[in-house]
C-alpha positions as CSV (number, residue, x, y, z in Angstrom):
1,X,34.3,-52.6,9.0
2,X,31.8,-50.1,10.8
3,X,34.5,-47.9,10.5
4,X,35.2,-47.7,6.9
5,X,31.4,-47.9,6.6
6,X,30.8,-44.4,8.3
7,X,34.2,-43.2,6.8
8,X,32.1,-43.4,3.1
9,X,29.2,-42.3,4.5
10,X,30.8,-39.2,6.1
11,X,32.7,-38.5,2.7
12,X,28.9,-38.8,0.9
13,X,27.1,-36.3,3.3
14,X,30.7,-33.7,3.0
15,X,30.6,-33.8,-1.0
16,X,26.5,-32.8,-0.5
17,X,27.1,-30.3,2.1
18,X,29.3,-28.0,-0.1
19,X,26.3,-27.1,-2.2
20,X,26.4,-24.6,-4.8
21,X,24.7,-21.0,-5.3
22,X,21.1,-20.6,-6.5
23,X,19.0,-17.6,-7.4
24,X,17.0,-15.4,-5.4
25,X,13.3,-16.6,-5.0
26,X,12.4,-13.0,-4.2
27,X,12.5,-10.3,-6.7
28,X,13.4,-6.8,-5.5
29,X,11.0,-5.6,-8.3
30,X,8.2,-7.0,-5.1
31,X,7.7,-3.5,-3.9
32,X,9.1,-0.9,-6.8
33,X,5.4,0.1,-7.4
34,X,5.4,1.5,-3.6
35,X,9.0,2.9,-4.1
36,X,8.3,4.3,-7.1
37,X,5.1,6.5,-5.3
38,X,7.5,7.2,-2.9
39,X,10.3,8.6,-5.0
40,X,7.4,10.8,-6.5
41,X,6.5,11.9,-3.4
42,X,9.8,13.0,-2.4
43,X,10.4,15.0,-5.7
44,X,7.5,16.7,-4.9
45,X,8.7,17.9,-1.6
46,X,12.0,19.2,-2.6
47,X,10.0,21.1,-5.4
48,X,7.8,22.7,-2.3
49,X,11.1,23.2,-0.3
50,X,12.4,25.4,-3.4
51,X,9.0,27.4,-3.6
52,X,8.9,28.0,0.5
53,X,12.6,29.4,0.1
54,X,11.8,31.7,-2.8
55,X,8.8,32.9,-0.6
56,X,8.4,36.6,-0.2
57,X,7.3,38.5,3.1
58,X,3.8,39.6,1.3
59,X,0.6,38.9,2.6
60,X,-0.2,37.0,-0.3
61,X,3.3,35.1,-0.3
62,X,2.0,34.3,3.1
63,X,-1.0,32.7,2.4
64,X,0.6,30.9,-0.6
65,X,3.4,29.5,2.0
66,X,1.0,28.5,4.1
67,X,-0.5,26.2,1.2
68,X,3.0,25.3,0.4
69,X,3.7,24.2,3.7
70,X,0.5,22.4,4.2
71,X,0.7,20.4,1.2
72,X,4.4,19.5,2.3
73,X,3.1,18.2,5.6
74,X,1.0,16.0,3.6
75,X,3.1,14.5,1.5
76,X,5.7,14.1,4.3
77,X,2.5,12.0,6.4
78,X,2.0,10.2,2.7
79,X,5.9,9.7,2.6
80,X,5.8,7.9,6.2
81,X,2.7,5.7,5.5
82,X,4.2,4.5,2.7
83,X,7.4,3.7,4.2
84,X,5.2,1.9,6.8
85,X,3.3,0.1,4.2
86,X,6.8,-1.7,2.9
87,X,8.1,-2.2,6.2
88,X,5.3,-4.4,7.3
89,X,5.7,-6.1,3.8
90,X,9.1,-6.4,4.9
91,X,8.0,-8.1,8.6
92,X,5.6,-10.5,6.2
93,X,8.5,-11.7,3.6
94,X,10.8,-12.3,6.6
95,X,8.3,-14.5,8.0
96,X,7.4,-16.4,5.1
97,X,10.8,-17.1,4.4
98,X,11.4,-18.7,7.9
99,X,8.8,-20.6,7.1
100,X,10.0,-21.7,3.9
101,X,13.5,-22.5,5.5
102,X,12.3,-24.7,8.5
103,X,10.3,-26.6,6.2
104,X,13.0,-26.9,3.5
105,X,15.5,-27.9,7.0
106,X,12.8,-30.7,7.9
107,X,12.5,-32.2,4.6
108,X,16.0,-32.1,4.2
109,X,16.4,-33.8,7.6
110,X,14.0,-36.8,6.5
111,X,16.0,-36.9,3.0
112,X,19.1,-37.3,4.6
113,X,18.3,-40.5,6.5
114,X,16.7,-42.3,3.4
115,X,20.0,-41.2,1.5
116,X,22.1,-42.5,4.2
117,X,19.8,-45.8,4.4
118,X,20.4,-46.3,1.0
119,X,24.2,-45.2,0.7
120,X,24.9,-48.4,3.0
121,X,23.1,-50.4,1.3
122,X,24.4,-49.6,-2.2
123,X,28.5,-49.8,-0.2
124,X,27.2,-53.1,1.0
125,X,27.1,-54.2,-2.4
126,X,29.6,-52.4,-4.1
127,X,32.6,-53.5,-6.3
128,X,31.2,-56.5,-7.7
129,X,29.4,-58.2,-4.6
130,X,26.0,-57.0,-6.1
131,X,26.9,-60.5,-8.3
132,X,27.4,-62.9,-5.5
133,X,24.2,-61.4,-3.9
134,X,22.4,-62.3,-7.1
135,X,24.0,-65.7,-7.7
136,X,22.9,-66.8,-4.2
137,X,19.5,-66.7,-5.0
138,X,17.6,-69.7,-4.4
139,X,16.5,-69.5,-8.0
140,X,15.9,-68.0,-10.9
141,X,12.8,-66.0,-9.7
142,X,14.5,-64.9,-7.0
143,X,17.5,-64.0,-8.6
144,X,15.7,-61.9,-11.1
145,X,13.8,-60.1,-8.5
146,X,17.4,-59.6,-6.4
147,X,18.3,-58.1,-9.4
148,X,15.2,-55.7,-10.0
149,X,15.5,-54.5,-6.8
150,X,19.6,-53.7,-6.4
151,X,18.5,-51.7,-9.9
152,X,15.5,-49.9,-8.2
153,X,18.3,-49.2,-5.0
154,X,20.7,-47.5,-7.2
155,X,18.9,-45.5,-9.2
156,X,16.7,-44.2,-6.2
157,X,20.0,-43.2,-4.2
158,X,20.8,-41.1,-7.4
159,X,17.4,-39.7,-7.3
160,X,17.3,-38.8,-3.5
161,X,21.2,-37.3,-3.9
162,X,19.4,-35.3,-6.4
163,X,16.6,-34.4,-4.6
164,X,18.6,-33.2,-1.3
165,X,20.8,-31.4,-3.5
166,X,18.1,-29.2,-4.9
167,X,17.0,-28.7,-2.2
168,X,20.3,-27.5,0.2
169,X,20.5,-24.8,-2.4
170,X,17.0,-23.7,-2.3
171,X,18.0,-23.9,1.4
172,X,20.6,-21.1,0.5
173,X,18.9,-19.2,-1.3
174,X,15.8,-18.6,1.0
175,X,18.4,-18.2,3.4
176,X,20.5,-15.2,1.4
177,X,16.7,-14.0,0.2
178,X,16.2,-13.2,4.0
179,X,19.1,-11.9,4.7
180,X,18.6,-9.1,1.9
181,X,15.0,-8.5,3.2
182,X,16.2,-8.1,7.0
183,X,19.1,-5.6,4.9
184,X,16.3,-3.8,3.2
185,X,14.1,-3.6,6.8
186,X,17.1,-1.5,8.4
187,X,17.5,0.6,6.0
188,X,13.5,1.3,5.5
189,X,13.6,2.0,9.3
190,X,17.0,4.3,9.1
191,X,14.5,6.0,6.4
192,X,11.7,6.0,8.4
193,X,13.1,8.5,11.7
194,X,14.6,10.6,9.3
195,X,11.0,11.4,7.5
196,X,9.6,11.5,10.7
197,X,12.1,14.0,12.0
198,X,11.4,16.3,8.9
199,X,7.1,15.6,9.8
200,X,7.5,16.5,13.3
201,X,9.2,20.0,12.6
202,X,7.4,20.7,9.3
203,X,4.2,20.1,11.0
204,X,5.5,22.4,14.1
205,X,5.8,25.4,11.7
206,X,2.8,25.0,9.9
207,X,0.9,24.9,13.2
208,X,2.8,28.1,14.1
209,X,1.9,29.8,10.8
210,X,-1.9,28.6,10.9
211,X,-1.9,30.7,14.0
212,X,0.2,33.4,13.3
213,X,-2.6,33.9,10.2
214,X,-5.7,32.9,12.0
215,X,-4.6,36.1,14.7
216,X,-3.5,38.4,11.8
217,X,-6.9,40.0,10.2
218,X,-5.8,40.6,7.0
219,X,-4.1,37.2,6.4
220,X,-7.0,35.7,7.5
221,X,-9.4,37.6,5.2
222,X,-6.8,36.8,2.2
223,X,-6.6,33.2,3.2
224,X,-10.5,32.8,3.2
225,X,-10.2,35.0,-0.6
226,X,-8.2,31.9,-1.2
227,X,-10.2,29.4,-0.4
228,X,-12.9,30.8,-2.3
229,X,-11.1,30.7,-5.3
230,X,-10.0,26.9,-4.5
231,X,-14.4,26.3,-4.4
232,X,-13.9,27.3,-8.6
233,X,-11.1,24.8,-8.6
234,X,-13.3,21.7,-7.2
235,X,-16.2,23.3,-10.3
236,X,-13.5,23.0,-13.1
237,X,-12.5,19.3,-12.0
238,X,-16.0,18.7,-11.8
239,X,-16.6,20.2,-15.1
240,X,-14.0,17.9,-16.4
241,X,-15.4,14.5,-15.0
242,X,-18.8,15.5,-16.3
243,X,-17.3,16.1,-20.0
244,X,-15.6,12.9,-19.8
245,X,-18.8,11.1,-18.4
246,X,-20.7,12.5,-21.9
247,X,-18.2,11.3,-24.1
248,X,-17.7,8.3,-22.3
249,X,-21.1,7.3,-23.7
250,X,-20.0,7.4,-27.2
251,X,-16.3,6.1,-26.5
252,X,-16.8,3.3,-23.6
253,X,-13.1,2.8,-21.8
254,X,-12.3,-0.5,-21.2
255,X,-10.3,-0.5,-18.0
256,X,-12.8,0.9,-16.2
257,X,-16.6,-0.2,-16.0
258,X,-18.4,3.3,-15.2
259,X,-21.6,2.0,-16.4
260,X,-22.2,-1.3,-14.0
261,X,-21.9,1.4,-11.0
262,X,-25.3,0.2,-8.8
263,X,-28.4,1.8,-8.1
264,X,-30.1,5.4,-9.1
265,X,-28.2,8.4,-6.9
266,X,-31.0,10.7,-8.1
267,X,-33.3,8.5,-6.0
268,X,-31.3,8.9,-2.7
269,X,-32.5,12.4,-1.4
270,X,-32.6,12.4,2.0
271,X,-31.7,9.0,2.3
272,X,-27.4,9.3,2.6
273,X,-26.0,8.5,5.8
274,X,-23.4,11.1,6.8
275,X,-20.2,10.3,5.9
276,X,-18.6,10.9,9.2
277,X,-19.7,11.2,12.9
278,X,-19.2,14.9,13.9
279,X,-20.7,18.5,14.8
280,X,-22.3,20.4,11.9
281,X,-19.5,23.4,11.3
282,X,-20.6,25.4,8.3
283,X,-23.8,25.1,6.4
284,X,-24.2,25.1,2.5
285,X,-24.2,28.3,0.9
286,X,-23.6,31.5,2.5
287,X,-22.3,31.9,6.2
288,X,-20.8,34.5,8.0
289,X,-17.2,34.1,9.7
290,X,-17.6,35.6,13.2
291,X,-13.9,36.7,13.6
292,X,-14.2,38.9,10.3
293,X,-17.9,39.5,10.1
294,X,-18.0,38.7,6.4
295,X,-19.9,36.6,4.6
296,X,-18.6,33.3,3.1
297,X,-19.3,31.3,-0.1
298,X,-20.2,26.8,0.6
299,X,-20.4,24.9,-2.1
300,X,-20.6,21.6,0.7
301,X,-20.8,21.7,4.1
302,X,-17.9,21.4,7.3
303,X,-18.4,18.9,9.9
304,X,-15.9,18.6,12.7
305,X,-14.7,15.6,13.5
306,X,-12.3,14.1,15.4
307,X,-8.4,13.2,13.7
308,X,-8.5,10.5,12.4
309,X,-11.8,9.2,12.5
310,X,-13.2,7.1,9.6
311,X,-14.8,8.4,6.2
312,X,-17.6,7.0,4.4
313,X,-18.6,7.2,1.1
314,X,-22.3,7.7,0.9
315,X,-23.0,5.8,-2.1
316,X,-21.4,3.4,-4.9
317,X,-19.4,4.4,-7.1
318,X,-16.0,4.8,-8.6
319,X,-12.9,7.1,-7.1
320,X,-12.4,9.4,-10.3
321,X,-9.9,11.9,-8.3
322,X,-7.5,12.3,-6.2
323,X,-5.4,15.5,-5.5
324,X,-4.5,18.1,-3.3
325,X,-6.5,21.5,-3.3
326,X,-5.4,24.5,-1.5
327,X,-7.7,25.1,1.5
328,X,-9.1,21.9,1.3
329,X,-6.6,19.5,1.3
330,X,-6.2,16.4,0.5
331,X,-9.6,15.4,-1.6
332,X,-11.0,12.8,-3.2
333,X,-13.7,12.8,-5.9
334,X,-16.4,9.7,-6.4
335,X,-18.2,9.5,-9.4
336,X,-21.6,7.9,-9.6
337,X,-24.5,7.7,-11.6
338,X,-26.5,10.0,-14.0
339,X,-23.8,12.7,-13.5
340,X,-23.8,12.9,-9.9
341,X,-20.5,13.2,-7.7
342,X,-19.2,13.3,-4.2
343,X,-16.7,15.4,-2.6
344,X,-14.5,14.4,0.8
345,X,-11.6,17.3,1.4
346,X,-9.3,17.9,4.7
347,X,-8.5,14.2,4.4
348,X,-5.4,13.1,6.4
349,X,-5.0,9.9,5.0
350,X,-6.4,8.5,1.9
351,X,-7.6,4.6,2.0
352,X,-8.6,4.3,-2.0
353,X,-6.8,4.6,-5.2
354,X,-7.9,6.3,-8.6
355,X,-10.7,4.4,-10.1
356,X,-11.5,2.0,-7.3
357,X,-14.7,0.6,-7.4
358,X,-16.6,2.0,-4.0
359,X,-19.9,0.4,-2.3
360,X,-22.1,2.9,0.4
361,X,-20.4,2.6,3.2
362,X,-16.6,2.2,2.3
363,X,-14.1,3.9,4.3
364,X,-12.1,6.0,1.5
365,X,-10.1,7.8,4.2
366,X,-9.6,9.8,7.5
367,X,-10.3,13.1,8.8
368,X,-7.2,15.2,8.7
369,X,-6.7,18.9,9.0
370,X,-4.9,19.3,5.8
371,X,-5.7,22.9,4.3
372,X,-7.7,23.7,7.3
373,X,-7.2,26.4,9.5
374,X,-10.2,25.3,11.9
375,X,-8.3,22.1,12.3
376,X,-9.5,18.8,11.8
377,X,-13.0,19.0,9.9
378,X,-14.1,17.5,6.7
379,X,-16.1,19.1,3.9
380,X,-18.5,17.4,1.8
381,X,-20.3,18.1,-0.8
382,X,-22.6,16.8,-3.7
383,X,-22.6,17.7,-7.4
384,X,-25.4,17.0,-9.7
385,X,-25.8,18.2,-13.7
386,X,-22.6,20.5,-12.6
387,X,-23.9,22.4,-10.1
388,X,-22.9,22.1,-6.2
389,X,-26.3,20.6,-4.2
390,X,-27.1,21.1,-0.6
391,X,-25.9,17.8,1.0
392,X,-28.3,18.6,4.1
393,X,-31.2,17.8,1.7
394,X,-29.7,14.7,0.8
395,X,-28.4,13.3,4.0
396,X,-31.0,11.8,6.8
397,X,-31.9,13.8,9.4
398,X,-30.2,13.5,12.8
């Protein structure tokens, strides 16, 4: 009798096991907002490849390869972090989803000994013996209550069968959901060395090329020329913020809250702290370049720094740009109030996005040496009614 009593049981727990398919809990839509960057990012660089092939051996083809190639090495560093960026999501879905599964495999576990408790019971009475057990009651309240309760049994083992078979497929399902997120993690990793191949030797010839023009006069004279010209650049995007601020006041935007940034940056003088710790490079305003003995145009000032150190915004306010400048960099723009604005360039890697919300005190990136050719450095500077200030007058003294 034991026999045929585990013989049903087994038969019960085989027609669960074979459970059927379930959809993915995980949508591969989870990162496309990071792929997408990082398909722009790579269009970008095959563009740059294109000019660098077309480049001419001029002294200004030169200079504009070296900008080429330096804005390349960027976006290859960009092109890395991101693929960094998914790979750790990667290492947190994986986890999760063990955790999902061992729970899902211990609730299971407890399922499947109530179901099994209640499968005997239900065989025990099965085929009409469910009567005799009511009949034998002692009487009628009994028998009644017998009755209620061989009711209750049957639907529950119905409702537990259920249950565990819900939840073997969502077993499944996390299961194949991993499986294609461990999938995903190789290949992000196969992607990964090959980006970091092309870094390493794009970063080797730009290296070679800062001092192949750093040792030839002339170069060196043109790249300065260009830089120069960049300084009009970071004027006309400043220009463009401050028309945008003015109309702003008569056509509020709604997605971003310009007006609720904190405090009165006119009020600050002397009071910023300096945005990085580092060794005063270039002053504000004219300064002469010892290896040409000409004089140079500041519209902020250079401070060396070491790689990678931390950058600090100096004040609230909101991130209205981010772009590339040649001979700067990578730079990022903060707005603040009463038409005042901040400028961080030679950034390595950028910590903010467009129209983040900053406080005094936020790290918005890292010193870099992109567009340098003094390596790593950063230049700040301050704006105020369109016109660049002297950021030594408005940071404290050290």
């Amino acid at each position: 009798m034991l026999l045929r009593h585990n013989k049903f049981v087994g038969y019960v727990f085989l027609f669960f096991m074979i459970g059927a398919g379930f959809l993915p809990s995980i949508s591969p839509q989870d990162l496309s907002s990071a792929r997408q960057e990082l398909s722009e990012v790579r269009k970008e660089i095959d563009r740059l490849q294109k000019e660098l092939a077309r480049s001419e051996n001029t002294l200004q083809s030169q200079v504009n390869y070296l900008n080429n190639l330096d804005k390349q090495v960027s976006l290859y560093r960009q092109a890395l972090r991101l693929l960094q960026a998914e790979i750790r999501k990667s290492h947190q879905e994986i986890s999760r989803l063990t955790t999902q599964i061992d729970t899902l495999t211990n609730q299971i576990t407890r399922l499947q000994k109530k179901f099994a408790q209640q499968v005997l019971f239900s065989y025990k009475y099965h085929r009409g013996r469910e009567l005799d057990w009511i009949l034998g009651a002692d009487n009628f309240n009994q028998a009644y209550l017998r009755y209620r309760y061989f009711r209750m049994i049957s639907q529950n083992v119905q409702h537990v069968y259920q249950r565990l078979r819900n939840k073997k497929n969502e077993l499944e399902s996390l299961k194949e959901s991993r499986e294609r997120v461990l999938r995903r993690q190789q290949q992000l990793a196969r992607e990964k060395e090959e980006q970091q191949h092309k870094f390493l030797k794009r970063r080797a010839e730009l290296q070679q090329k800062i001092k192949q023009i750093t040792q030839d006069r002339q170069l060196l004279a043109l790249a300065l020329k260009e830089r120069e010209k960049s300084l009009k650049k970071l004027e006309k995007i400043i220009a463009v913020l401050e028309k945008e601020r003015q109309e702003r006041k008569n056509t509020p935007q709604e997605n971003v809250d310009w007006e609720s940034i904190p405090g009165n940056f006119a009020q600050l003088r002397g009071q910023l702290n300096w945005p990085v710790k580092g060794k005063l490079l270039h002053g504000f305003g004219r300064y002469r370049n010892p290896q040409l003995k000409t004089v140079l145009l500041n519209y902020g000032i250079d401070i060396k720094a070491k790689k990678g150190s931390p950058v600090h915004c100096v004040a609230p306010g909101i991130v209205s740009t981010i772009t590339y400048v040649a001979g700067f960099g990578k730079t990022v723009i903060v707005t603040h109030n009463k038409g005042y604005y901040t400028v961080y360039s030679h950034l390595d890697e950028v910590l903010v996005r467009k129209f983040e919300k900053v406080e005094a005190g936020k790290i918005i990136g890292t010193v870099g040496d992109s567009g340098s050719l003094e390596g790593s450095k950063l230049y700040f500077a301050i704006f105020g009614n369109n016109k660049p200030l002297n950021p030594l007058q408005w940071l404290k003294k050290i």
